[in-house]
N, C-alpha and C positions, 0 to 999 in steps of 0.2 A: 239517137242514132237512126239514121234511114238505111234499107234495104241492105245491101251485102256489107256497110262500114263497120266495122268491130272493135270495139275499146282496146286500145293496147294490151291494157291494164288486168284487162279479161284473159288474154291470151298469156300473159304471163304467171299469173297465178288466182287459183278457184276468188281467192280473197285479196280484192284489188287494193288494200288500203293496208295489205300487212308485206312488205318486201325485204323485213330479215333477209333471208334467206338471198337474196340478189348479190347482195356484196362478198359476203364467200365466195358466191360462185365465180362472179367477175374476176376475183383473186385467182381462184383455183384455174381459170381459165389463161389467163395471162402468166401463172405459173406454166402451165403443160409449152404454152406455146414460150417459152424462153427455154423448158429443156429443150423442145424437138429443136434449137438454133443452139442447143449446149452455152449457154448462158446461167451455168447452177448457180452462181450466186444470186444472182436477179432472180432465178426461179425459188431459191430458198425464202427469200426476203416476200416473196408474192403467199409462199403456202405459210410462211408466220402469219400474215394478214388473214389467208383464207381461215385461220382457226388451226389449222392443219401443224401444232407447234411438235411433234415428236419428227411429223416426216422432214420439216426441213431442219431440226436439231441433225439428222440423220445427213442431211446434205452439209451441212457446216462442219459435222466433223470429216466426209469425206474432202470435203477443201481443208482440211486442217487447218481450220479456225473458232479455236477454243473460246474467243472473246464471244463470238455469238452463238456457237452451241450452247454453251454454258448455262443463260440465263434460259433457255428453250429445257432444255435438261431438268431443270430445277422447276421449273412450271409444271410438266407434265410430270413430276414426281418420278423422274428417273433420276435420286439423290447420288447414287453411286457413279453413275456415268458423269454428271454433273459436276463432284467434289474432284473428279479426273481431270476435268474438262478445265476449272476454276484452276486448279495446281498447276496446272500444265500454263494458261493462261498467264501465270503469277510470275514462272519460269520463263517465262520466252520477252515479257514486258519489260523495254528499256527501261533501265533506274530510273530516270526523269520523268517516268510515267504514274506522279501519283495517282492521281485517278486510277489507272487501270489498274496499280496495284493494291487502292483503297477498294476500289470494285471488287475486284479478284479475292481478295482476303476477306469479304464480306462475304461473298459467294459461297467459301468455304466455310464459314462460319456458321451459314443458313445450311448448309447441306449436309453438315454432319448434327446439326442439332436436329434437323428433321427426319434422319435417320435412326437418331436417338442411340447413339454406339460410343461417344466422343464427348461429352461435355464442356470437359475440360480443355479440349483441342481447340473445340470451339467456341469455348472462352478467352482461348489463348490469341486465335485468327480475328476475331472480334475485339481485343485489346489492341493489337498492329493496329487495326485500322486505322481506329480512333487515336493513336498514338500519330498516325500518319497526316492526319485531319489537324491535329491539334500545332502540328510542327510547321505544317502549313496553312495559317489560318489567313495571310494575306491575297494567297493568289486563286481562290473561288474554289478548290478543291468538293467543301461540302456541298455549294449549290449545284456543282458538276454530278458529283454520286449521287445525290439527293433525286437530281431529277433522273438517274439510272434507274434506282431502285423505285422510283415510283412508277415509271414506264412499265417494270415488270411486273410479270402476275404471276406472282406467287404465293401458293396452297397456304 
């Protein structure tokens, strides 16, 4: 470096070679700037990236959309809001929507056993599914869920 030029890299954090921390932020940054334009879905979908999964579960159920609060619910261990979120999800999905309702019943199945109140409820939501998979085994249903549930992060 000569005289007043300064590593970027310097200026951005004490330790140039660790920038965790940048990709949150960019999220969280491009979140704020899609509410101030009232864009809550694009800004829910920015604060999931940013790490931030309670506050935009919080934005998706103000959009009343159970599909993607749901799996945000179940992450951050808000199980109760979650098995709401997944039922509600279950009840609103055209018939035709296996997936969504392999998902959905799956959902509830994960969130009342991690509640630990339900067992058998949730032996019973987890029987559907597999029931739903199995009835459908020609049109990709399981790779569809499959890669649902592996996307999610859940406890």
């Amino acid at each position: 470096m000569q005289g007043n030029q300064v590593n970027l890299l310097d200026i951005l954090t004490p330790n140039s070679t660790d920038l965790e921390w940048l990709v949150p932020e960019l999220w969280r940054r491009a979140a704020a700037c899609y509410e101030q334009v009232e864009m809550q879905r694009e800004a829910a979908a920015c604060w999931a990236e940013a790490g931030e999964k309670s506050y935009a579960a919080d934005v998706y159920l103000r959009l009343d959309d159970p599909a993607k609060a749901a799996p945000l619910l179940l992450a951050v261990g808000r199980y109760v809001e979650a098995l709401e979120s997944y039922r509600r999800w279950l009840a609103s999905s055209p018939s035709d929507d296996v997936v969504g309702h392999v998902t959905a019943l799956l959902g509830i199945a994960a969130s009342l056993t991690l509640m630990h109140t339900a067992p058998e409820k949730a032996q019973e939501a987890y029987r559907a599914a597999r029931a739903l998979i199995e009835e459908d085994t020609d049109s990709g249903v399981f790779e569809s869920v499959r890669q649902r549930w592996t996307r999610a992060s859940i406890p």
